[in-house]
C-alpha angles and dihedrals in degrees: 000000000000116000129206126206112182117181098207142025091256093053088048105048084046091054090049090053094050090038102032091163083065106124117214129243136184115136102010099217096131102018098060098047096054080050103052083038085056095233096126123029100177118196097212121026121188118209101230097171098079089062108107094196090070092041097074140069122198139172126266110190111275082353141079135202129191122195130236092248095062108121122208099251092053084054087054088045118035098027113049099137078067091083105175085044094048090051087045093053086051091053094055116107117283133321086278095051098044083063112058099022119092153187098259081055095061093036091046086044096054093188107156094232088060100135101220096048100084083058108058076034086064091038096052089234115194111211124223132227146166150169132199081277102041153007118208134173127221136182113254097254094058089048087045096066105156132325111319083351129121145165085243102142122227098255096036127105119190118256092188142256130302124191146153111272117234119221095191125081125310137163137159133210147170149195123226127159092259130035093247146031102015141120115251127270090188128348134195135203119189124180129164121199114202087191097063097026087236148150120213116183117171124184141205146208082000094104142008093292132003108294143185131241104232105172092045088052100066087035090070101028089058091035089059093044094052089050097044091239087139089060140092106280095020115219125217131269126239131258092228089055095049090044086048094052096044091061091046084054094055089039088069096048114104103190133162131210119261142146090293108053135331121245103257091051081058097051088050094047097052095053085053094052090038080061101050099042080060103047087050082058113053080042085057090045097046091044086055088047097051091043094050 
């Protein structure tokens, strides 16, 4: 095995082009174990993790981007005010893993239970990529192509992901067969966006890659309209509504069964979390409106 230590973003993106077969690696977190498990034996692998123009985030404007090379405890660490993020990075693994693994793994990865997936899914996150010709820039379900599967071209590395930041209520969770430490069996990200007067609900490990839930999404959006829940002061919404959003959320899971649930316990686990993702919310809403 042949490996390749570039010491900046330029070098790196000209060894790829020469060894496209090169397989990445920064953490480590998923490449090593395929590879003590005996599942990918590369013949070329790239270090990824000494480039420090995938090591940084920085504010755009109204936009953020954070860079491959993040790490989860960074996330913990540097961008609190990113809430879902935040509670995704804490999700990940253990300490050790939350320091080596990043953003670009998950994204690289592309396994639809990759925690912080949903949350790039709710942002409308665009991923960025580039090779020594180009740099381009995709939404994150056409980078998200399959399981495991994405439009990442040969000679292309991952810069990171940009998107808008959202000032309303958001908030991820999962659920696993233990508290800590485990991969998820169903995941849900909600974010509601008062500029827009909109709903954002992302799922994973419910379908072939990480999805949205559309339907539910309007559903809500209007739902909180017609109550006045966008309003100050906001006003509840009822039972029968939230009742009425979580089963549009588990209608637009697709999930199989496997070792770790069946499909039907995903698509009951995801209208529980769709519930309580909303119920944190109107807490958080009613909490600002109280405060201002």
């Amino acid at each position: 095995m042949d490996v390749l230590l570039p010491q900046t973003l330029a070098e790196a993106l000209a060894r790829k082009a020469e060894r496209p077969e090169a397989t990445p690696i920064a953490g480590g977190t998923d490449v090593m174990v395929l590879m003590n498990a005996d599942l990918l034996r590369p013949e070329v692998l790239i270090d990824v993790s000494r480039l420090p123009e995938l090591g940084g985030w920085r504010r755009e404007g109204d936009d953020l981007f954070v860079g491959a090379g993040v790490t989860y405890a960074r996330i913990l660490r540097e961008l609190p005010e990113m809430r879902a993020l935040v509670q995704a990075s804490r999700a990940v693994g253990s300490p050790q893993i939350r320091n080596r693994g990043t953003v670009g793994g998950n994204l690289g990865t592309a396994s639809p239970a990759g925690d912080s997936l949903p949350v790039l899914a709710v942002h409308d996150a665009r991923v960025v990529l580039a090779s020594a010709e180009r740099e381009r820039e995709i939404p994150w379900d056409a980078f998200l192509t399959g399981v495991k599967q994405t439009s990442l071209e040969p000679d292309e590395l991952i810069l990171g992901a940009r998107w808008r930041v959202l000032h309303g209520p958001q908030s991820f969770a999962k659920v696993g067969t233990r508290n800590a430490m485990v991969i998820s069996v169903a995941s849900l990200c909600l974010a509601l966006d008062p500029v827009t007067r909109t709903a954002r609900v992302a799922m994973g490990s419910v379908a072939p890659t990480v999805i949205r839930a559309h339907e539910a999404e309007t559903f809500l959006a209007d739902a909180m309209t017609r109550a006045g829940a966008w309003g100050d002061p906001p006003a509840p919404i009822a039972a029968g509504e939230v009742e009425a959003f979580a089963e549009r959320v588990a209608a637009a899971a697709q999930p199989i069964d496997d070792i770790r649930g069946s499909a039907a316990y995903r698509r009951h686990a995801v209208r529980v979390l769709a519930r309580r993702a909303l119920a944190r919310a109107a807490d958080e809403i009613a909490e600002e409106a109280l405060a201002s």
